[in-house]
N, CA, C and O atoms as CSV, one atom per row, in Angstrom:
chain,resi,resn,atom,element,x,y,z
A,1,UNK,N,N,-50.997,36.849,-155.289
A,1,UNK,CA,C,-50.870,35.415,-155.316
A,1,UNK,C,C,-49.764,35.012,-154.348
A,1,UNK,O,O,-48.826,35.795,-154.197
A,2,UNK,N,N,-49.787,33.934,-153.724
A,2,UNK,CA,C,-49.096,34.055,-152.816
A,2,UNK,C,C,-47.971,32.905,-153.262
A,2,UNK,O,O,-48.085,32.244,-154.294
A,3,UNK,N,N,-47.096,32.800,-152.513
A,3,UNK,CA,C,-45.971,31.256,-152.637
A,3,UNK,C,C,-46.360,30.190,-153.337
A,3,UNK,O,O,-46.334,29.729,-154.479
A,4,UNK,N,N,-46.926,29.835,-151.690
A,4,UNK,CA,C,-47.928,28.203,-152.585
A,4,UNK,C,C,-48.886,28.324,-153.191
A,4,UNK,O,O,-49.509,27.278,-153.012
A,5,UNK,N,N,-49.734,29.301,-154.170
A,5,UNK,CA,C,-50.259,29.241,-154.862
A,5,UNK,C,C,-49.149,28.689,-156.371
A,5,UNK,O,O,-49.142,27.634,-157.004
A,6,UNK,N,N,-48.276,30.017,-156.514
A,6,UNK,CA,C,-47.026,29.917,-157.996
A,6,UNK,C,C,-46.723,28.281,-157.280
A,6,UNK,O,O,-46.936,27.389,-158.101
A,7,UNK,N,N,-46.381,27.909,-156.243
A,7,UNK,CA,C,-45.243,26.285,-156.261
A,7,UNK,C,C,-46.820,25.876,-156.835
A,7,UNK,O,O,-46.421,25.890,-158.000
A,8,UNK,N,N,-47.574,25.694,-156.913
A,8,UNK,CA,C,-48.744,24.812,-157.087
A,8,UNK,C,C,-49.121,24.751,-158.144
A,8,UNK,O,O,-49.721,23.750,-158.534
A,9,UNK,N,N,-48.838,26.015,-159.088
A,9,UNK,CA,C,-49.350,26.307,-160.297
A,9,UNK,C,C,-48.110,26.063,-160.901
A,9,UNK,O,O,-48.150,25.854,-162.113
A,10,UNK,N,N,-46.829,26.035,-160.251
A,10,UNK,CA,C,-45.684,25.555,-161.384
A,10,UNK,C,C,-45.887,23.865,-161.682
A,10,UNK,O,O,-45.766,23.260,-162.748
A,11,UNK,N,N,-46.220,23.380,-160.399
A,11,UNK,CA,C,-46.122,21.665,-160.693
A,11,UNK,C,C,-46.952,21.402,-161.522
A,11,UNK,O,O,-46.633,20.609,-162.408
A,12,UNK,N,N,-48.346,22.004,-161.508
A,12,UNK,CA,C,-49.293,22.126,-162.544
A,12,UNK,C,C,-48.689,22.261,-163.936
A,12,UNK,O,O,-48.916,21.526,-164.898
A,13,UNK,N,N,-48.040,23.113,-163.897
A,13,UNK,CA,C,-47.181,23.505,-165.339
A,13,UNK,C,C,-46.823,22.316,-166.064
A,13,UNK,O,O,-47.201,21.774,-167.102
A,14,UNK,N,N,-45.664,22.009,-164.854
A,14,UNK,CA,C,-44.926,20.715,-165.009
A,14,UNK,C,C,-45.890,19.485,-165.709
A,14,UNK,O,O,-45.981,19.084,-166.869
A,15,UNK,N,N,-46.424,19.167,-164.697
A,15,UNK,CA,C,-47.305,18.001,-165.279
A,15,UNK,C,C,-47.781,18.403,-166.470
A,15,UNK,O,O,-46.990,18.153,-167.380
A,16,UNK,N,N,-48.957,19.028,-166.872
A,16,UNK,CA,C,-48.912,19.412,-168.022
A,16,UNK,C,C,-47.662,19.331,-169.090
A,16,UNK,O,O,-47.704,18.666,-170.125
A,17,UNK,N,N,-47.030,19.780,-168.846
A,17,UNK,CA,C,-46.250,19.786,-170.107
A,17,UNK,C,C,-45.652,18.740,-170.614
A,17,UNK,O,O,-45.152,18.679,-171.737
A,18,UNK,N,N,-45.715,17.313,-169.247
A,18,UNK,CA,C,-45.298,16.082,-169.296
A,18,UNK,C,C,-46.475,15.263,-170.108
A,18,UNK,O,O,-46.383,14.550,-171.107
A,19,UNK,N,N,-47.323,15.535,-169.512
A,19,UNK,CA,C,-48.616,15.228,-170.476
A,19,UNK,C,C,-48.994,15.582,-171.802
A,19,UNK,O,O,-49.636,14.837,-172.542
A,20,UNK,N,N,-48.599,16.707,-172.094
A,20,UNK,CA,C,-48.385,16.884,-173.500
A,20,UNK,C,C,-47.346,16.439,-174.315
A,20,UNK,O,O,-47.500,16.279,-175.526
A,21,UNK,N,N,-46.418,16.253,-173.797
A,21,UNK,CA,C,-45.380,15.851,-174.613
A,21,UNK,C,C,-45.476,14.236,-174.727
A,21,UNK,O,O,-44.811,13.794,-175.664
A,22,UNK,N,N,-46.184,13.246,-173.944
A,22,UNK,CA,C,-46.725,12.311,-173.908
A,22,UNK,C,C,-47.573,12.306,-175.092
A,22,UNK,O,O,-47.167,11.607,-176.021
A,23,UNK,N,N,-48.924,13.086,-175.292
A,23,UNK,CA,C,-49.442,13.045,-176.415
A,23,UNK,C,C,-48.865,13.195,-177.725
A,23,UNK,O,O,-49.183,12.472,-178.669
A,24,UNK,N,N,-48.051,14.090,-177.793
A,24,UNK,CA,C,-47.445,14.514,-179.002
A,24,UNK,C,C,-46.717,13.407,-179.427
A,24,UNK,O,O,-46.889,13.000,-180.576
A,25,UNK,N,N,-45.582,12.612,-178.352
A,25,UNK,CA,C,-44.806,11.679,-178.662
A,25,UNK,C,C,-44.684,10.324,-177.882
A,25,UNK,O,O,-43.787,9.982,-177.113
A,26,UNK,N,N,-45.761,9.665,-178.252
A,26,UNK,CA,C,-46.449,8.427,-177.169
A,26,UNK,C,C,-45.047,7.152,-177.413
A,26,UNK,O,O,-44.742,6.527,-176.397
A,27,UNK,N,N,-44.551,6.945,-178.244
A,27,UNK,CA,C,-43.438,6.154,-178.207
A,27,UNK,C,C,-42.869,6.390,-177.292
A,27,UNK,O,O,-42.413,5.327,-176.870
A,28,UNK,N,N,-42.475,7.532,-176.415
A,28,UNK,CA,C,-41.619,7.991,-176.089
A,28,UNK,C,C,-42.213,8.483,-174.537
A,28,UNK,O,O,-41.845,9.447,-173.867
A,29,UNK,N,N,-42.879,7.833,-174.341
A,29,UNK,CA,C,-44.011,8.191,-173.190
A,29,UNK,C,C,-43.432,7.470,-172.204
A,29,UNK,O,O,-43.239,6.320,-172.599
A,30,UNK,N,N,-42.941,7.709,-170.690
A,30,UNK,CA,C,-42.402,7.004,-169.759
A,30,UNK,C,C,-43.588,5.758,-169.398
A,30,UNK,O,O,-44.764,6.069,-169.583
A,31,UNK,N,N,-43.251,4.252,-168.848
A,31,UNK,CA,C,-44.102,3.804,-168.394
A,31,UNK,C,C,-45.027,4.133,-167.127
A,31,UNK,O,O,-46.039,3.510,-166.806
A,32,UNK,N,N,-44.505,5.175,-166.513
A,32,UNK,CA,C,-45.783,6.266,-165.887
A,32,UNK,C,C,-46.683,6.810,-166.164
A,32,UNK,O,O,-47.637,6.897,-165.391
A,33,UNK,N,N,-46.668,7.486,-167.658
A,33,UNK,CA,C,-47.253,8.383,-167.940
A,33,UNK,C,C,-49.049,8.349,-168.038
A,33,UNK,O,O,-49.788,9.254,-168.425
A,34,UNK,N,N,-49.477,6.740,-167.456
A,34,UNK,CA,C,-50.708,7.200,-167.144
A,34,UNK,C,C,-50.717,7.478,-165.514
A,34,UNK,O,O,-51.725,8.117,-165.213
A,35,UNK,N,N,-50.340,7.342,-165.005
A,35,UNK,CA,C,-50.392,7.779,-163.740
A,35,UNK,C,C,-50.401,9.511,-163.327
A,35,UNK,O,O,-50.853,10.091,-162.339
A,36,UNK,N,N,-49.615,10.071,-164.684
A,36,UNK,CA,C,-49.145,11.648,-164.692
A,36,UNK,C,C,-50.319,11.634,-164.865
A,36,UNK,O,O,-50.841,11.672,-163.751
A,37,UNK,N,N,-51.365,11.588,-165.947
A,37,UNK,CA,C,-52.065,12.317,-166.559
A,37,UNK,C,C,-53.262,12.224,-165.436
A,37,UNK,O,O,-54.109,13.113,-165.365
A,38,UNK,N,N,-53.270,11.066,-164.551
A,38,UNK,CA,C,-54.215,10.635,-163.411
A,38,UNK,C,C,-54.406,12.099,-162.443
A,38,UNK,O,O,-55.453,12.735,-162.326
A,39,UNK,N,N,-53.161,12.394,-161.845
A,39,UNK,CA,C,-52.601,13.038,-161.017
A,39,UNK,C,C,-52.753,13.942,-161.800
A,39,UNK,O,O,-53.702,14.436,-161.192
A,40,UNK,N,N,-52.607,14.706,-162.793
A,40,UNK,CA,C,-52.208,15.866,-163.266
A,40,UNK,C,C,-54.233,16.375,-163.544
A,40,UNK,O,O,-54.743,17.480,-163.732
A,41,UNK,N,N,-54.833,15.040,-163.446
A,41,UNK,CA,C,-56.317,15.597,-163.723
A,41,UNK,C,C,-56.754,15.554,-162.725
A,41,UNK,O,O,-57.868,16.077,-162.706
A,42,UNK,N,N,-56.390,15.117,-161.667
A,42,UNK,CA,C,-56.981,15.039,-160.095
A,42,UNK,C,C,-56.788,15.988,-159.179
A,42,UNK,O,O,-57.571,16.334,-158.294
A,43,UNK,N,N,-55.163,16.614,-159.541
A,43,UNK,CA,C,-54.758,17.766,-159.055
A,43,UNK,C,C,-55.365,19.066,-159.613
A,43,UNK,O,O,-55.662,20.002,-158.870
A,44,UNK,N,N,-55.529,19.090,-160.863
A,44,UNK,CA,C,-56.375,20.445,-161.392
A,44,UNK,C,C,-57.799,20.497,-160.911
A,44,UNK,O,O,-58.169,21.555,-160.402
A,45,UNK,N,N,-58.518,19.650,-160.988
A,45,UNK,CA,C,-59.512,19.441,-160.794
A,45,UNK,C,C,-59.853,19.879,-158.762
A,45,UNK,O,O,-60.684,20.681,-158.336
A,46,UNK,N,N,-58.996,19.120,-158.037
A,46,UNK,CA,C,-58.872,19.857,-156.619
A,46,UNK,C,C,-58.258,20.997,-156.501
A,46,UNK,O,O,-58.485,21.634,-155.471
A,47,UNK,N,N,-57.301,21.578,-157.533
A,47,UNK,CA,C,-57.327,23.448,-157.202
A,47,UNK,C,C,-58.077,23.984,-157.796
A,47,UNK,O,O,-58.527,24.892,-157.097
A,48,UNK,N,N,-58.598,23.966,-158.911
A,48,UNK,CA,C,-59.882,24.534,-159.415
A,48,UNK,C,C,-61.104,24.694,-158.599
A,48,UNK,O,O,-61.760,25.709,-158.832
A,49,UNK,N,N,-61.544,23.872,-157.670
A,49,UNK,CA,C,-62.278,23.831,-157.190
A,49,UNK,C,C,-61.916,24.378,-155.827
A,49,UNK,O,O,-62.750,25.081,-155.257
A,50,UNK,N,N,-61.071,24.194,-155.407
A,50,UNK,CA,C,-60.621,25.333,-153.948
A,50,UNK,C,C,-60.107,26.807,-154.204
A,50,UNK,O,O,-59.801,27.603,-153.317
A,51,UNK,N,N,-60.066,27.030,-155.531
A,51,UNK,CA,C,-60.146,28.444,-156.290
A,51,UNK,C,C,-61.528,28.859,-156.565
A,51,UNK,O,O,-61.517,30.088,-156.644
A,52,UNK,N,N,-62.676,28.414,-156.742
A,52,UNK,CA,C,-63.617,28.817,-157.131
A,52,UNK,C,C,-64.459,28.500,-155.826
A,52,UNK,O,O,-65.597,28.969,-155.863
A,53,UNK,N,N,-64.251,28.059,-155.110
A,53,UNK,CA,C,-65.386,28.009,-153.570
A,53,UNK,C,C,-64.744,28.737,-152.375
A,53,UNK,O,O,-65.289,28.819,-151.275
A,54,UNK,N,N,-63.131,29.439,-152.784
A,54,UNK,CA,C,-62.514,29.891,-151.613
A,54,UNK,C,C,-63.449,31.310,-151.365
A,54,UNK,O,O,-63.835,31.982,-152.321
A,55,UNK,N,N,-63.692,31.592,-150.231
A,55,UNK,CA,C,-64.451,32.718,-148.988
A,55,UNK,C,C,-63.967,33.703,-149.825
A,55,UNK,O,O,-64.766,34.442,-150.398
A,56,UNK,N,N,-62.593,33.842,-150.006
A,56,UNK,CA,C,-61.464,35.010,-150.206
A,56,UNK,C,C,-61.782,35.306,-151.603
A,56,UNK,O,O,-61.304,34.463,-152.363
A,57,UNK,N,N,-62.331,36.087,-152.086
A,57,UNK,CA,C,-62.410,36.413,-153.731
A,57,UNK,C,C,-61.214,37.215,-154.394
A,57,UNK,O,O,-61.317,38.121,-155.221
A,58,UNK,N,N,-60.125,36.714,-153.883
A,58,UNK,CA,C,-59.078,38.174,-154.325
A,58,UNK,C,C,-58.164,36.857,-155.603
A,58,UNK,O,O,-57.232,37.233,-156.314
């Protein structure tokens, strides 16, 4: 796995975990937090898919 794969999969992390903690505790939810969850499903959704159509099967 290379660099920017882990930086890519940490922000992934990140968001996620911002998003969950949003669910768990919506009072407490920044007035962003639909925008995270926007981004955080738009972004998985475009590495998932450049993971599963990449040439490179490794």
């Amino acid at each position: 796995m290379s660099k920017r794969e882990k930086t890519i999969l940490i922000i992934l992390t990140v968001l996620n975990a911002v998003v969950l903690l949003g669910q768990i505790y919506p009072e407490g939810a920044p007035p962003f937090a639909a925008w995270v969850n926007i981004v955080f499903l738009v972004a998985s959704l475009i590495y998932f898919i450049s993971r599963f159509s990449s040439k490179d099967k490794s």
